[in-house]
N, C-alpha and C positions, 0 to 999 in steps of 0.2 A: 716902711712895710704897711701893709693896707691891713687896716681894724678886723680881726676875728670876732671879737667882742666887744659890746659897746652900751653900757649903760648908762641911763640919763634918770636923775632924780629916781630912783628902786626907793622905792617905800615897800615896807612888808608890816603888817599889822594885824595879831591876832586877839580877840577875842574871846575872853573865858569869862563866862558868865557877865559881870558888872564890869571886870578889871578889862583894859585896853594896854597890850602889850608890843609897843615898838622893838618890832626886833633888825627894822633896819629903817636908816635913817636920810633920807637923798643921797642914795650912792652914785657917782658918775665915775667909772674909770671904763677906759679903752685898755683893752690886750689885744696886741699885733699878733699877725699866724706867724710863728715861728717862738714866739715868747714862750720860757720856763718861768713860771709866775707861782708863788708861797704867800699863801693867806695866812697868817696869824694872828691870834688875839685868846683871850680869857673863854671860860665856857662862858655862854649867854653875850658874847659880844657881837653876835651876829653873823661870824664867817660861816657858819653849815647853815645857816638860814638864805647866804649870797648863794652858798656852792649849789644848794637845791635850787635854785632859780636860775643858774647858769647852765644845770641839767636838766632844763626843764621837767623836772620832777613837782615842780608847784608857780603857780603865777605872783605877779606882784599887786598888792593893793592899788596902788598906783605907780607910774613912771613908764619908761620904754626899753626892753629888753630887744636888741638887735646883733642877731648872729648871722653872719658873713654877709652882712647888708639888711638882712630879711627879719622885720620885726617877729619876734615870736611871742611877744609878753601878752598878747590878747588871742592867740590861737586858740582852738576848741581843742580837745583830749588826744582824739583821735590824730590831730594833725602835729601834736605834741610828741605823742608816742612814735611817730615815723620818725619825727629829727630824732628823739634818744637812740632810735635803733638803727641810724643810716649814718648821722653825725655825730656822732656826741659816747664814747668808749667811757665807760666806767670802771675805775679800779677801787677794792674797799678795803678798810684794816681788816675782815676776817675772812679775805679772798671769796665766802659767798660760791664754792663751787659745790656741785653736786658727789656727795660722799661713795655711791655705786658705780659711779662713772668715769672713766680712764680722760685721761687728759686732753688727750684727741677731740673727745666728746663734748668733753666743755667746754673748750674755745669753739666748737661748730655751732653751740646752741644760740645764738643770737640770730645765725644765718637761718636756722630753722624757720625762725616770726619773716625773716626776708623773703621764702619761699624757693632757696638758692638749690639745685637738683644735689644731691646728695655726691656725687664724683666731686663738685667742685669745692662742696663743702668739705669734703677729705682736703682737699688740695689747699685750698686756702689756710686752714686751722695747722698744716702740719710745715705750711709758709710760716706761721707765725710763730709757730713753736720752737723753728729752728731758728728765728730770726732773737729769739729771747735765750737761748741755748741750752733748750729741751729736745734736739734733735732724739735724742735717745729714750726717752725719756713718755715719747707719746702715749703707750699703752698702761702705765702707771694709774692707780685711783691714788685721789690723795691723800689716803694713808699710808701709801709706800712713796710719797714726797713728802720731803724737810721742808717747814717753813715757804725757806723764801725759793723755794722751787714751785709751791703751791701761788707763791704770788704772781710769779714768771708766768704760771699759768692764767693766773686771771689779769696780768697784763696781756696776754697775748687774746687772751678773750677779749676785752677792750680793742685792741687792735683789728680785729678778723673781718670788720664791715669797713676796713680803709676810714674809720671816721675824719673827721678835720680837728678834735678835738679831742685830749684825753683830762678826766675829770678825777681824781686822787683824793680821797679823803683815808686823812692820816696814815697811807701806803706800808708807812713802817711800821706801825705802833703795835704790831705785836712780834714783833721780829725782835733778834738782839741786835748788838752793836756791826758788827762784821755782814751780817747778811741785810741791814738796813744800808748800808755801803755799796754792798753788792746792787742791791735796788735799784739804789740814787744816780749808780754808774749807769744802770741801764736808763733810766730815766731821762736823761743827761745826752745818754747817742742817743734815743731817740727826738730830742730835742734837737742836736747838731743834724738830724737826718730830715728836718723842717716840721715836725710836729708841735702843734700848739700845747704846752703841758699846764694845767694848775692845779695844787694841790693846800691841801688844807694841813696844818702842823700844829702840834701846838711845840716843839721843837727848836729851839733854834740851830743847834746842829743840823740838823736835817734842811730848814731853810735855807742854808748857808751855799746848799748846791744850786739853788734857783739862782738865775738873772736878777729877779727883782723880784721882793719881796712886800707887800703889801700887809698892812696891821689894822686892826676894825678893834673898838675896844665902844659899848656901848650903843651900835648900830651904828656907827660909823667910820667911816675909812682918817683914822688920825695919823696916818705915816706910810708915805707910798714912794719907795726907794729902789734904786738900782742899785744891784748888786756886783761885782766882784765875784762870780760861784768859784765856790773851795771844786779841787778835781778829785771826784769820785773815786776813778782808777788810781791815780796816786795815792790816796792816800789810801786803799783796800791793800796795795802792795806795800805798803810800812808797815800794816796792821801783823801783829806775830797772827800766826794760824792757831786755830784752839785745839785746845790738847787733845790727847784722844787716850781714853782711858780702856784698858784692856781688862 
């Protein structure tokens, strides 16, 4: 499979005051398109310091950052901001959706910055919401969605510009056990359905559904493993249902 992603020697180095803080160290790793990829490591080991620079949300001090051929570790802001909103889908631990706004809405608002006419922008947002299995579900704000319905949401926002790539930090971590299962299944088809996924954990359960799992401990990549991924949907169907108390 041809490289998604491709970094060579990532240095990240920040600056406070006198002190000099390496927060990444010569990263070089390739992810192929179609790869389910789990970053793990300790706070301060550096994986949300890789993940913002794989979302172009920040540059690197030095090295070369190359997404689907096309160097982007030295592009200007502007040209930054186009890959996030054309390529590049975000999903985040506290789904980050607009609290007045029906669900419909918020998976459209990306296409809004694309310029997309408003028919198609229904059209596409209520593709993706069925495609997550909120068909029903589109006219809801997220106060009248549970959790991990609110997530489905902002996976399907992630989704709504076709990107090549979906970006996850800590997807589950405010979920409980059953609906972070739920997640991971989705997660998972869309991975089997050619989507490039990576996500950040600090979890190993949760890593366990990725192909291959990747560990930074220090600013550096000290363990980068193929995995064996545990099945989502199996194991949601073991799981007893939670109770429901009247």
């Amino acid at each position: 499979m041809a490289a998604l992603i491709e970094t060579r020697n990532l240095v990240k180095e920040y600056i406070m005051g006198e002190q000099h803080v390496l927060a990444l160290r010569n990263v070089s790793i390739s992810i192929a398109e179609g790869e389910f990829v789990a970053i793990m490591g300790a706070s301060g080991s550096g994986k949300s310091t890789f993940m913002n620079l794989l979302g172009c949300l920040d540059l690197p001090t030095s090295g070369d950052y190359l997404l689907a051929g096309e160097k982007v570790s030295d592009l200007p802001n502007d040209d930054l901001a186009a890959i996030r909103n054309k390529r590049i889908g975000f999903v985040f631990q506290q789904f980050n959706l607009l609290p007045r706004t029906s669900a419909q809405e918020n998976v459209e608002l990306p296409l809004l910055y694309s310029n997309v006419p408003p028919a198609e922008r229904k059209e596409r947002a209520l593709q993706r919401l069925t495609q997550v299995g909120l068909s029903e579900r589109t006219g809801h704000t997220p106060a009248e969605l549970s959790g991990g319905q609110q997530q489905r949401v902002a996976i399907a926002r992630g989704l709504v510009n076709n990107p090549s790539l979906i970006l996850a930090d800590e997807p589950t971590g405010a979920l409980d056990s059953r609906t972070s299962i739920e997640i991971m299944a989705l997660l998972q088809k869309l991975s089997h359905q050619g989507m490039t996924i990576v996500i950040v954990t600090h979890e190993r359960e949760i890593a366990a559904f990725a192909s291959r799992i990747i560990t930074f401990r220090d600013g550096q990549v000290i363990s980068d493993v193929a995995n064996e991924p545990e099945n989502a949907e199996a194991d949601l169907a073991n799981m007893p249902l939670p109770e429901v108390h009247t």
